[in-house]
C-alpha positions in Angstrom: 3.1 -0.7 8.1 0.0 -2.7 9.6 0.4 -5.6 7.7 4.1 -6.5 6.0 1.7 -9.1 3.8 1.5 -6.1 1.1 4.6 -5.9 -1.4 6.8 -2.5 -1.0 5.4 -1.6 -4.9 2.0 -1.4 -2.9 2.6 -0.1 -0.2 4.6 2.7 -2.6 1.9 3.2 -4.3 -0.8 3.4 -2.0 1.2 6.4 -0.3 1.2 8.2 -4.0 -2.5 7.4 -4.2 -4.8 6.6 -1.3 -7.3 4.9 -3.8 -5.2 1.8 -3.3 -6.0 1.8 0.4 -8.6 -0.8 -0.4 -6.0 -3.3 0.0 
């Protein structure tokens, strides 16, 4: 919500797991 550079799937899945917060 920062960036819109990141793909939905990403953003998806950094919501599911907030390991994938490093991108």
């Amino acid at each position: 919500m920062r960036r819109p550079s990141k793909p939905a799937s990403v953003v998806s899945a950094r919501r599911s797991a907030p390991r994938f917060q490093m991108r």
